[in-house]
C-alpha positions as a Markdown table, in Angstrom:
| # | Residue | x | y | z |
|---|---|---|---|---|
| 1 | Unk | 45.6 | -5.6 | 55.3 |
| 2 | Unk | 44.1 | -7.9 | 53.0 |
| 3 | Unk | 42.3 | -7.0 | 49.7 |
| 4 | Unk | 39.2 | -7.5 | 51.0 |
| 5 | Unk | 39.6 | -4.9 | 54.0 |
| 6 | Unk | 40.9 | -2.7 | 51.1 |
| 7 | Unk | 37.7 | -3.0 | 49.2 |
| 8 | Unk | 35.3 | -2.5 | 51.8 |
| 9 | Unk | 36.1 | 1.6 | 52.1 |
| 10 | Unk | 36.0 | 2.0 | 48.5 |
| 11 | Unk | 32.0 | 0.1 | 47.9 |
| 12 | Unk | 31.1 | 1.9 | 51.1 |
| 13 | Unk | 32.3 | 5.4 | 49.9 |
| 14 | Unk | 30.7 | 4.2 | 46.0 |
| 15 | Unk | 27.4 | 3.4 | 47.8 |
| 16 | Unk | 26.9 | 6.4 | 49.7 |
| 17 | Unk | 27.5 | 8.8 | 46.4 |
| 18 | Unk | 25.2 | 6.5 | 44.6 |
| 19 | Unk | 22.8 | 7.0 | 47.1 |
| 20 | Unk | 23.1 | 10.8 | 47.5 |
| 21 | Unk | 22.9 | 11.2 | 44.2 |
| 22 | Unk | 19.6 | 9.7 | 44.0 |
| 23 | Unk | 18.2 | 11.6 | 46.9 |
| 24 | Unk | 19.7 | 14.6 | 44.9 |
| 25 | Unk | 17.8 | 13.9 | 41.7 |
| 26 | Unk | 14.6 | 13.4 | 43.3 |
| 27 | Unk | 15.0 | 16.4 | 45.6 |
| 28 | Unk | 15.4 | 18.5 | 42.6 |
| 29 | Unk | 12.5 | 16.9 | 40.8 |
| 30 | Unk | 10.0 | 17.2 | 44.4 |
| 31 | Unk | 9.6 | 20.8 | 43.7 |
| 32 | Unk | 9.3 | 21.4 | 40.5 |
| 33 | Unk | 5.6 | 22.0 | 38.9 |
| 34 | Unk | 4.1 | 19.1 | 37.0 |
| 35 | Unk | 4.2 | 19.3 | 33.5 |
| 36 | Unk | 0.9 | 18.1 | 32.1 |
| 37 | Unk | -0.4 | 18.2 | 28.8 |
| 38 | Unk | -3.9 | 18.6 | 28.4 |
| 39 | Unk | -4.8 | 16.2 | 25.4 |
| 40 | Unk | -7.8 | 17.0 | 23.1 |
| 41 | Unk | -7.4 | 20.5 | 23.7 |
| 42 | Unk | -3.2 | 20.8 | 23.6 |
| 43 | Unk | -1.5 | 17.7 | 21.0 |
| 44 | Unk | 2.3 | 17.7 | 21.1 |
| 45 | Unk | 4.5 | 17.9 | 17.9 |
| 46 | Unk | 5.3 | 14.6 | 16.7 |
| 47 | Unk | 8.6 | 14.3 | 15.4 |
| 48 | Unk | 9.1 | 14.1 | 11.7 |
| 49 | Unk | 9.5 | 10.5 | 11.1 |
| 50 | Unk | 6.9 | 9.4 | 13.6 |
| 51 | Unk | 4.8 | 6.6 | 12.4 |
| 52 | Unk | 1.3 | 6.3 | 12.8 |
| 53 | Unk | -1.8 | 5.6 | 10.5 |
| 54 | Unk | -0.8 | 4.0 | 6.5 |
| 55 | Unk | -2.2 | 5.9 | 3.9 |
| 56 | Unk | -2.4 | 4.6 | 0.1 |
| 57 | Unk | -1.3 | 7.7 | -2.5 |
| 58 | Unk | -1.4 | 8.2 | -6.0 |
| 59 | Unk | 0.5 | 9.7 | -8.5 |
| 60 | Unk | 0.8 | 12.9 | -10.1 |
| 61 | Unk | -1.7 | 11.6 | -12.7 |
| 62 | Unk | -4.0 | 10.7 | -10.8 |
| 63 | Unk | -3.9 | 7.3 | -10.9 |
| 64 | Unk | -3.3 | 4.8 | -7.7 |
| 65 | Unk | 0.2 | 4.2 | -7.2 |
| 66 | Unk | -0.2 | 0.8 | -6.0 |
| 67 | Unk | 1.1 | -2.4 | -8.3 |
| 68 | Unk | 0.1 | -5.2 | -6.0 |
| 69 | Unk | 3.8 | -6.5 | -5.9 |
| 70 | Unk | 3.0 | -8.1 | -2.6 |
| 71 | Unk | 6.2 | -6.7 | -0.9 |
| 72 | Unk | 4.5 | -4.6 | 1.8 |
| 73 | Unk | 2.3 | -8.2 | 2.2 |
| 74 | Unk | 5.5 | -9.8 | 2.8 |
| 75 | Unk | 7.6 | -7.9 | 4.9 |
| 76 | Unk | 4.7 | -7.2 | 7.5 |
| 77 | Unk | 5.9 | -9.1 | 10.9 |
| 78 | Unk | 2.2 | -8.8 | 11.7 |
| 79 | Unk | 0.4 | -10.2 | 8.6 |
| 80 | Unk | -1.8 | -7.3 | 8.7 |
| 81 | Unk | -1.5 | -6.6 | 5.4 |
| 82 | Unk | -3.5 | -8.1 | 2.2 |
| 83 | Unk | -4.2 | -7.7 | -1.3 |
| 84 | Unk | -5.3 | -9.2 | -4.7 |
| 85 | Unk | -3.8 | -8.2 | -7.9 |
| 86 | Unk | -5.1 | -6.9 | -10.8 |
| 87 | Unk | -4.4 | -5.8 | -14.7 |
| 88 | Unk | -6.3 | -3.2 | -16.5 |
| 89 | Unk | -6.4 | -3.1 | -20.2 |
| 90 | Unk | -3.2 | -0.9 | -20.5 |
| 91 | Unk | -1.2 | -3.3 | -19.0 |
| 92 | Unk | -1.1 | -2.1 | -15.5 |
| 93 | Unk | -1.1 | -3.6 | -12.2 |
| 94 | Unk | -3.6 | -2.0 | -9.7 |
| 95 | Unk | -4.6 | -3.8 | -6.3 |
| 96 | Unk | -8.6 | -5.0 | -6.8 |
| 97 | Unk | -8.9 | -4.7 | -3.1 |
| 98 | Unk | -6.2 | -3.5 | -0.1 |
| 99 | Unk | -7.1 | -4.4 | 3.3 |
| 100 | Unk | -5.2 | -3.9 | 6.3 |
| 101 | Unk | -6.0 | -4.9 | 10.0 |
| 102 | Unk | -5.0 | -2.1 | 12.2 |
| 103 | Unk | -5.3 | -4.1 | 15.6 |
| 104 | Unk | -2.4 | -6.6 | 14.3 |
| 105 | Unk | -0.5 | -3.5 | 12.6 |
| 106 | Unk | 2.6 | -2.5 | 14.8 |
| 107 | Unk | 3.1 | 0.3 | 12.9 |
| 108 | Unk | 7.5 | -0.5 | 12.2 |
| 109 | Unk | 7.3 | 1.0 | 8.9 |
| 110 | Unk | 8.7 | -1.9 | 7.2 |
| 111 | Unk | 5.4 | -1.3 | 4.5 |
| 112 | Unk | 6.6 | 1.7 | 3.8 |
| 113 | Unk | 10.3 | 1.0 | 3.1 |
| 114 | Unk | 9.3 | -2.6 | 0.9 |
| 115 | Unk | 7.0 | -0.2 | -1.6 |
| 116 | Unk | 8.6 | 0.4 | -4.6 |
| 117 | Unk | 5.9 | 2.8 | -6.0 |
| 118 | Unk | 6.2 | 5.1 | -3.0 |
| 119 | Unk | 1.8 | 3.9 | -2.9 |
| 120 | Unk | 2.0 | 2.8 | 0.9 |
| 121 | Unk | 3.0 | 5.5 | 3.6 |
| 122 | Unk | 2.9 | 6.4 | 7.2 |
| 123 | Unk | 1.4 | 9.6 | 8.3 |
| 124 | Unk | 2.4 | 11.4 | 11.9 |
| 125 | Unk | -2.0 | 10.8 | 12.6 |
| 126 | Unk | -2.1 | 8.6 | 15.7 |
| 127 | Unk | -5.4 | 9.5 | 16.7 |
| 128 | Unk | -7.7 | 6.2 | 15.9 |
| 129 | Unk | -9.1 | 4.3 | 18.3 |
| 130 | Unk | -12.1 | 2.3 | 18.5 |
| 131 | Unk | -14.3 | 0.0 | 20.8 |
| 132 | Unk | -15.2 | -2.5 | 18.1 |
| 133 | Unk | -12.2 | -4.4 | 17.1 |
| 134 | Unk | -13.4 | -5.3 | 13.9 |
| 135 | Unk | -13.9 | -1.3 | 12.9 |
| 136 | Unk | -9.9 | -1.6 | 12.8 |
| 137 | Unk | -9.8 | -3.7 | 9.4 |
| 138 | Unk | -9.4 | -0.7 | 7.0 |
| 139 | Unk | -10.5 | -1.3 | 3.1 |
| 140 | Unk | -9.0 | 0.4 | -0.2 |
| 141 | Unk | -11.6 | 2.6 | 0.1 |
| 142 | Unk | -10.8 | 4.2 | 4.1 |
| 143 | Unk | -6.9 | 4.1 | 3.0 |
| 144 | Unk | -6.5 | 5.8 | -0.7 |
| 145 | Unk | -6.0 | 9.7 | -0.8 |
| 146 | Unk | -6.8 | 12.1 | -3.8 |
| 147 | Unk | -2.3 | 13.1 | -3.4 |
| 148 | Unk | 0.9 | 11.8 | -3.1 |
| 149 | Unk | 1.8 | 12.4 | 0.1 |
| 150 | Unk | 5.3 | 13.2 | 1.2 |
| 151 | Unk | 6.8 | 12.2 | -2.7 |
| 152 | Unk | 4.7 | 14.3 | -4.8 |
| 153 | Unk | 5.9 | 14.4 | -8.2 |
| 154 | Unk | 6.8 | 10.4 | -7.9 |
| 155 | Unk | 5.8 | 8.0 | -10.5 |
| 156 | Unk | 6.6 | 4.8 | -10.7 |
| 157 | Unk | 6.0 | 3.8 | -14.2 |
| 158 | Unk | 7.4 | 6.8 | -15.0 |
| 159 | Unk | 10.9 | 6.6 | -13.7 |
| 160 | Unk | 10.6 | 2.1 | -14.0 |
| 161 | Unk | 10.6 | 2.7 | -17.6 |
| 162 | Unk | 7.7 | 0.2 | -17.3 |
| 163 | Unk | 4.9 | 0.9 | -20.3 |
| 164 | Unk | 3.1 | -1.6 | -22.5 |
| 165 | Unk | 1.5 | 0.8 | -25.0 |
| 166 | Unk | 4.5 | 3.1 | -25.4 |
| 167 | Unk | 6.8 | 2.7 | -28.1 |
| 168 | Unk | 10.6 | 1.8 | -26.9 |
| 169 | Unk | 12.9 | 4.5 | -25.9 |
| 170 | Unk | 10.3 | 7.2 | -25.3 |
| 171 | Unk | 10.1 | 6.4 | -21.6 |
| 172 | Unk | 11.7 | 8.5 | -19.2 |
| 173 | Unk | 15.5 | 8.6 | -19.0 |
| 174 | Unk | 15.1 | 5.6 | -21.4 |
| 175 | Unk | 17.8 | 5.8 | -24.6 |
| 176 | Unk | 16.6 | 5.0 | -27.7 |
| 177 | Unk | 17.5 | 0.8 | -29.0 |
| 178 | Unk | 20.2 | -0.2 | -30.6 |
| 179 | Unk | 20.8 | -1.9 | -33.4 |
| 180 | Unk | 22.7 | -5.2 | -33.1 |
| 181 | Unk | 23.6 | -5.9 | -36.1 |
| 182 | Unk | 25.2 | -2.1 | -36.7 |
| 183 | Unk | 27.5 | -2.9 | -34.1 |
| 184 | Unk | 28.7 | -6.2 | -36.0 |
| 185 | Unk | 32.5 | -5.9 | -37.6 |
């Protein structure tokens, strides 16, 4: 016998389980009762990292958690996402207008890792659909929420140290200066 012959009663005995096995499975599936959810009245859980509509937070003080560092801008593979950057008298940055296009968005999240500030997030709400394409450009305005969203208590200028008014070493986790020339021989 060559190897051929040999072959031929081992693919013949691999295609008939392969076979059965599929007649198998969709047996066992024929009978069973559809499962169908009924959406508006019935939504499923979304699992906890699901990603769906961006949201702009602020922090604990109340103020918007954005700095317009352009990084969410940047790392967007759909260019959805645009800003212009501002300074207020204290000496912090703040977005003067945040617009993002929802029809471009892909919703990968990559926003939401870039932002320093915590400012940009995505929330599990996947529920926004429209007829009029240009409805889907959201403003500052339709994004920013009055809380911080899933990081609370997180402030960026806080914890950055970052603060134009406040004297040096009074910042959080900050030490106080040092002296150069007490540290000369």
């Amino acid at each position: 016998m060559t190897n051929q012959t040999k072959k031929y009663p081992r693919e013949l005995i691999n295609a008939v389980k392969g076979l059965a096995g599929a007649y198998r499975m969709t047996l066992r599936h024929l009978f069973r009762r559809p499962i169908t959810v009924e959406y508006p009245e019935v939504k499923r859980d979304l699992p906890e990292r699901s990603r769906g509509r961006i949201i702009l937070t602020v922090s604990p003080d109340g103020k918007e958690r954005c700095v317009a560092c352009y990084l969410c801008a940047g790392v967007c593979p759909g260019s959805c996402i645009s800003m212009q950057a501002a300074e207020r008298e204290d000496g912090r940055r703040y977005a003067a207008w945040f617009r993002i296009n929802f029809a471009r968005c892909i919703f990968c999240g990559l926003c939401e890792e870039a932002c320093p500030s915590l400012a940009i997030q995505l929330t599990p709400d996947y529920e926004f659909c429209k007829t009029d394409i240009l409805s889907f450009v959201y403003e500052k305005k339709d994004l920013l929420v009055n809380h911080g969203g899933k990081n609370t208590e997180y402030d960026f200028y806080r914890h950055a140290g970052v603060g134009t008014n406040a004297e040096k070493g009074k910042h959080y986790h900050e030490r106080e200066p040092v002296n150069i020339k007490s540290n000369m021989p």
